[in-house]
C-alpha positions in Angstrom: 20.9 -33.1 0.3 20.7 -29.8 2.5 22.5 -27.7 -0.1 19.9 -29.0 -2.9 17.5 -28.2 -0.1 18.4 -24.8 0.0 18.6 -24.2 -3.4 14.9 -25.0 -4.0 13.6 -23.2 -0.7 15.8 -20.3 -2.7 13.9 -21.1 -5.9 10.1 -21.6 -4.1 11.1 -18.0 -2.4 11.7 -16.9 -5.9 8.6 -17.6 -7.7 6.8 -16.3 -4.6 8.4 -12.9 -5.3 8.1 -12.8 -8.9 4.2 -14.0 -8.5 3.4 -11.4 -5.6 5.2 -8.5 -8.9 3.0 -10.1 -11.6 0.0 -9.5 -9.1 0.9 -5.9 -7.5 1.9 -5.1 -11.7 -2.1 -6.6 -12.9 -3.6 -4.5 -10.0 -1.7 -1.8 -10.8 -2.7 -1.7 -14.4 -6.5 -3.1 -13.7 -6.8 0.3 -10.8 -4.9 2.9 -13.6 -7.5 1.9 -16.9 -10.3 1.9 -14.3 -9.3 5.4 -12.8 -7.3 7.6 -13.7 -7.3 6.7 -17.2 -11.3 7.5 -17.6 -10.6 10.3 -16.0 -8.2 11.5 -18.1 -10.1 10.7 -21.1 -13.1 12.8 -19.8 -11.0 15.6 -19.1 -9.1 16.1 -22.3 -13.1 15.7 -23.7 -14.3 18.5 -20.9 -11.2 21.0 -22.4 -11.7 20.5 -25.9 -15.8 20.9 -25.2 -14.4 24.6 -23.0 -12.2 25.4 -25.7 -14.7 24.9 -28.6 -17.3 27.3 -26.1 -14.9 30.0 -25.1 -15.8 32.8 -27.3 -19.6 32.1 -28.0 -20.0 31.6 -23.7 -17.6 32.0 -21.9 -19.4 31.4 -18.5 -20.4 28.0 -19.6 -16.6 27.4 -20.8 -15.8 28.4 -16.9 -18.0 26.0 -15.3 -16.8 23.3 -17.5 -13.0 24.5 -16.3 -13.9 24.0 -12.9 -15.3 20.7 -13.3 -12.0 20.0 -15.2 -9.7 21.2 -12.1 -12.3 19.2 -9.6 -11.5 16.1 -11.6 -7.9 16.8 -12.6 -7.7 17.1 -7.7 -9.4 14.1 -8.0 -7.1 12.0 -10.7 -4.3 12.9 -8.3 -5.6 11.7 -5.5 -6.7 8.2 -6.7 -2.8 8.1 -8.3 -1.4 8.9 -4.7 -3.5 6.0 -3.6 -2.7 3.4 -6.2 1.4 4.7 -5.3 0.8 3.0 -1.1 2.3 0.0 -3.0 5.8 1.3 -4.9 8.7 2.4 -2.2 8.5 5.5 -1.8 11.3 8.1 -1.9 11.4 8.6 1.3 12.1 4.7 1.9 15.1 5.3 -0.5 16.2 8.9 0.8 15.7 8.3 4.7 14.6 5.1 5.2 12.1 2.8 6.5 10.7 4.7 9.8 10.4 8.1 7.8 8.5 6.3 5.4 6.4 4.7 7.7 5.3 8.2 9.5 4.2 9.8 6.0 2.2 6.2 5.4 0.7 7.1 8.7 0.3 10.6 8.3 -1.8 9.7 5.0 -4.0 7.7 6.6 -7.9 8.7 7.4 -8.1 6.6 11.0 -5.5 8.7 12.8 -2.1 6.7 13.5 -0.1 6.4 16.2 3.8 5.3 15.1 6.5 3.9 17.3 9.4 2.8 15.7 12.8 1.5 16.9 15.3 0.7 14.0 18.7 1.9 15.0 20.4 -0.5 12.6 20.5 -0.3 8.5 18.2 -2.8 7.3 18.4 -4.8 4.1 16.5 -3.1 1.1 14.3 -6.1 0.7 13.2 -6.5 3.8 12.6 -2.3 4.2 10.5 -2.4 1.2 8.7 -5.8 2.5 8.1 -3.9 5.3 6.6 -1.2 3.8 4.1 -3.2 1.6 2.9 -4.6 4.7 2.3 -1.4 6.6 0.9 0.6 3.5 -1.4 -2.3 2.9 -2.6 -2.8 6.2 -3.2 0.9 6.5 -5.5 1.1 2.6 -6.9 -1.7 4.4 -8.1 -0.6 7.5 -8.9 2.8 6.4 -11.2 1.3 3.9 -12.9 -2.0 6.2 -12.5 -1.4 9.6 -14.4 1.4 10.6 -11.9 2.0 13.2 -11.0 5.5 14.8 -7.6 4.8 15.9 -4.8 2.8 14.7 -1.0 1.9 15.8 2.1 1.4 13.5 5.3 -0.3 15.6 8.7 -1.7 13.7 11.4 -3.0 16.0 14.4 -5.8 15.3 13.9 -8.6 17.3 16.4 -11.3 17.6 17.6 -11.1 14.4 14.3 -10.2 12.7 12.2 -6.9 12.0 8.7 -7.0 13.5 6.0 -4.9 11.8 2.6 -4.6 13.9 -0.4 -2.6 12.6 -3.1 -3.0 15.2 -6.7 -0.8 14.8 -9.7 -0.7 16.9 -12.4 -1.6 14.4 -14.8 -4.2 13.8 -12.6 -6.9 12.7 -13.5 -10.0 10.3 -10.4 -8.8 8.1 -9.0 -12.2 6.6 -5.7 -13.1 4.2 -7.9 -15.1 1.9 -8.2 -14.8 -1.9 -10.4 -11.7 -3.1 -9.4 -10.3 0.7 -7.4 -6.9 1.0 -4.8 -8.4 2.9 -4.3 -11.3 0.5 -1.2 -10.0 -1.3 1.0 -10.0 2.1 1.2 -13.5 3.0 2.6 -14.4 -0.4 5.3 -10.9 -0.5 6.3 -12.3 2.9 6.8 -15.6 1.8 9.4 -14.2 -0.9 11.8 -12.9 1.7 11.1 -15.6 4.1 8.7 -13.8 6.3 5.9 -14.9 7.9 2.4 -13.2 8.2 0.1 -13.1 11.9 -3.6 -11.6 11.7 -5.7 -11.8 14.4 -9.1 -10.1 13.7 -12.3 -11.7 15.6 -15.5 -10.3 14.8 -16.3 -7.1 16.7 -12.1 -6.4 16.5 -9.6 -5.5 17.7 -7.1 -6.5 14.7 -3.8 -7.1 14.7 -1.7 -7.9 11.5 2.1 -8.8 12.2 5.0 -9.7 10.1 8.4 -11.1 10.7 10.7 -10.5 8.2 14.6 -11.9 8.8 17.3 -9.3 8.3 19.8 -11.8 6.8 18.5 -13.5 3.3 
């Protein structure tokens, strides 16, 4: 019985994973068509309009140039945003408490980081670890209205703790249609477990605990 046990808590863990993919991969294309696709659209529209106006008025083909390069700043931007949910390079080149600083140093509520992970850690649970950090940060920067915010990873008995903690206003909630709904089911893939504590009027606290051994 326990090793038929295991094999469908390894199974349940499974489908978690592959569910919490299907969702990150719908968002991903939903936020891509919605964004940087329209944008992209109107700028090859905006350089074929300049390039059709550059010998008749070439003052009006600049201004339309310049709106072009505003929007072409801008189409980056929204694509470094929609990237807080793929590892990183850094994750992959120097690991997880690099790639937490440059989350934090991305962030618009400034971000205080304390890390202590001496020890090599799985890649699943690094880039678990990562969703959940990067998440919490798009979260707070874009709900909370807080104007400071903590990172801190450390191993505990046997497990890696993540806590992102912020000052704001609270009422954040794990809930379907929420910001933060994604994490409980990623955790669950990896056999981590998700803590949020955010009453009204704040502070919030999100936590995960993510096993080292799988």
């Amino acid at each position: 019985l326990s090793w038929r046990s295991e094999v469908s808590r390894l199974q349940t863990s499974r489908a978690a994973v592959q569910r919490a993919e299907a969702d990150t991969r719908r968002r991903l294309e939903r936020d891509i068509h919605d964004g940087p696709q329209q944008r992209l659209v109107r700028l090859r529209m905006d350089l074929a309009r300049a390039q059709r106006q550059a010998e008749k008025d070439p003052v009006a083909a600049s201004a339309i140039i310049r709106g072009a390069m505003d929007q072409t700043q801008q189409t980056l931007d929204e694509l470094r945003q929609l990237s807080r949910g793929i590892a990183p390079p850094v994750l992959v080149d120097r690991g997880l408490a690099a790639a937490i600083t440059e989350a934090a140093t991305r962030s618009s509520v400034p971000v205080t980081v304390s890390t202590e992970l001496s020890q090599d850690l799985p890649d699943h649970v690094s880039q678990a670890a990562y969703f959940v950090v990067s998440e919490s940060l798009a979260n707070l920067n874009k709900h909370s209205g807080a104007t400071a915010a903590g990172v801190e990873a450390r191993v505990v008995d046997g497990a890696l703790q993540v806590r992102i903690s912020d000052n704001g206003i609270g009422g954040a909630s794990t809930a379907k249609g929420h910001g933060l709904a994604g994490l409980v089911e990623r955790l669950s893939g990896v056999d981590g477990r998700l803590t949020l504590t955010s009453p009204t009027g704040g502070p919030t606290t999100v936590e995960a605990m993510i096993p080292c051994a799988f």
